[in-house]
N, C-alpha and C positions, 0 to 999 in steps of 0.2 A: 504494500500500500504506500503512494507519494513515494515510489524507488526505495524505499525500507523491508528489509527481509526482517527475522528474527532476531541477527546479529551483524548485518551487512546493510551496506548502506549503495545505493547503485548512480550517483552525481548525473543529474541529468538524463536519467533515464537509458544510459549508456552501460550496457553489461560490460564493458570494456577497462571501466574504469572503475569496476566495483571496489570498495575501501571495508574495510574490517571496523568495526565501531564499539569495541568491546571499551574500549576507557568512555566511552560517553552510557553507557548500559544502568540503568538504574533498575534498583529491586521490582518497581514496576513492571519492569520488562519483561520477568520472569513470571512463566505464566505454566500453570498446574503444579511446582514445584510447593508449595506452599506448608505441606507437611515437611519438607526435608529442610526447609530454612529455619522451622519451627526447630525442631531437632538439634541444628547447628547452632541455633541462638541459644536454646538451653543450654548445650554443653559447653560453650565459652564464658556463658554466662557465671555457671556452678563454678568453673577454675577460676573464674577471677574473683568470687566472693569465698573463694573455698571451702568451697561444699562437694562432700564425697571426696572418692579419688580416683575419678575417671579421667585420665588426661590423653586417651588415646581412641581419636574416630578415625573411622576408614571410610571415603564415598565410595560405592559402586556401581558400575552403570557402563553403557555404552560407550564411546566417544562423540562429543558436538553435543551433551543433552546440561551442559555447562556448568559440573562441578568444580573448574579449578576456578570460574571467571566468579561464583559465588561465596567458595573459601578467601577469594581477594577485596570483594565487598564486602563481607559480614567482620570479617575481623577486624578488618580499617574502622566497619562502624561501633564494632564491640572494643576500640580502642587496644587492639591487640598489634604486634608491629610482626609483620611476616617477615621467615625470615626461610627462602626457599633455596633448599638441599639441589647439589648441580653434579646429577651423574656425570661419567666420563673423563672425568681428570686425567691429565694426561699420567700423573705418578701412580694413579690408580692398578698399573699395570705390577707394579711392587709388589711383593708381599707382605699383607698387613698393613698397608695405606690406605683403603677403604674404612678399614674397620676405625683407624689414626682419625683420621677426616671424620666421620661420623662421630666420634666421643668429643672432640675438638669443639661439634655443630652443636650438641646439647649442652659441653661445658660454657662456651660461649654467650647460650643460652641465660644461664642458671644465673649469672655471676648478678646480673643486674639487679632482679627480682620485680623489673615490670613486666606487666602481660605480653609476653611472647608465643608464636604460634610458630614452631618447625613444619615445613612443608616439604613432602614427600610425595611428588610424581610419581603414578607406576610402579605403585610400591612390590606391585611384581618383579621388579627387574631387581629390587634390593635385598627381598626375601622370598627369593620363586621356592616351587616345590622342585625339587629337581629328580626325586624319586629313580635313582640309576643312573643317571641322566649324565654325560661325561660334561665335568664344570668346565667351565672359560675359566683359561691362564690361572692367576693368583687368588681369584677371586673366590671366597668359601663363605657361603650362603649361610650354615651352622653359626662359623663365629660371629656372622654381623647379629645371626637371630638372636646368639645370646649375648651380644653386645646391648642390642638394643630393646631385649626385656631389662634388661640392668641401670637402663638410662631408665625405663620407662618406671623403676620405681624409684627411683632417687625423684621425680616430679611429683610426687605426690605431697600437698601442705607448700605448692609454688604454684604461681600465677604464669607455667610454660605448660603450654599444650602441643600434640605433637597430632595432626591431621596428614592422611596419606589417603590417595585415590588410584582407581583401578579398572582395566575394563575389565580384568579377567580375575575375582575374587578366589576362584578356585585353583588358581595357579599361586597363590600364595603362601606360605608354610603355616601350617596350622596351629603350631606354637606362637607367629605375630599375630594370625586372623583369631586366633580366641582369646586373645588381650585387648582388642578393641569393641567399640559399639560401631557398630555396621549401617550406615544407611544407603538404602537401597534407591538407584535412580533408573528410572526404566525410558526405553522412547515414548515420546507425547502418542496421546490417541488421536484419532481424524477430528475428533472436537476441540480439543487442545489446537490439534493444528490449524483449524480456522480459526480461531481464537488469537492465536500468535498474525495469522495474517492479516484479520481485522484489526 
């Protein structure tokens, strides 16, 4: 509608010059999601008033149904400062740099003691299930799993939250996927979808 997709923006009606408009996206804009923001608001909520000791969600869901653009809006507004995890390091290839790097990303975290949110893309690719599966290079999925059950309880009675998303929940180790609360994101229905285009 007026050259506006969901997330895209189309300048004069020209497919050609389509622009991405995710920094302009306001909660507005998300449209059936409204139990999973509820969900998300709770749980940054509870860490920053320190309530319970949940400091660990996981989104799950497809790709494009826009978990990472909503964990960058809710925290900004729940006065939370993100602080996003960057696989691929070149020294990563090491052994035991991964693991270095990740304790480094939560002590960093901790020191402060204002609301902080670690953010963990594809949290498959940092704790996959590998089940036989011959590992890549240096990298060993076990230590990081109990690296970062280890971090995740030193957070408890702290204002740092630790959110990771996913398209493939079942590809994750089951030792991190049963330490978090899980919200599930499914693709829009045909009424959603006219609703997004109206």
């Amino acid at each position: 509608k007026d050259g506006y997709t969901a997330f895209m923006c189309v300048p004069d009606g020209d497919p050609h010059k389509i622009e991405p408009i995710f920094s302009r996206v306001k909660m507005l804009d998300f449209i059936g999601v409204d139990k999973q923001i509820d969900a998300i608001n709770n749980f940054l909520r509870d860490a920053k008033e320190n309530i319970g000791d949940n400091r660990f969600l996981l989104l799950s869901g497809p790709p494009g149904v826009g978990k990472t653009k909503l964990v960058e809006i809710l925290t900004k507004q729940q006065g939370f400062e993100l602080l996003d995890y960057q696989m691929g390091d070149a020294n990563d290839m090491y052994v035991g740099q991964i693991e270095r790097r990740i304790k480094s990303f939560f002590d960093s975290a901790k020191r402060s003691g204002e609301p902080k949110c670690l953010f963990f893309d594809e949290m498959d690719a940092i704790c996959p299930r590998y089940e036989g599966q011959p590992r890549a290079g240096s990298f060993d999925p076990d230590k990081v799993v109990t690296l970062i059950q280890k971090e995740l309880d030193k957070l408890i009675e702290t204002k740092v939250v630790v959110i990771g998303t996913t398209n493939y929940l079942l590809k994750i180790k089951e030792a991190i996927k049963n330490r978090a609360s899980v919200i599930e994101f499914i693709l829009p229905s045909m009424h959603i979808r006219k609703l997004m285009i109206e």
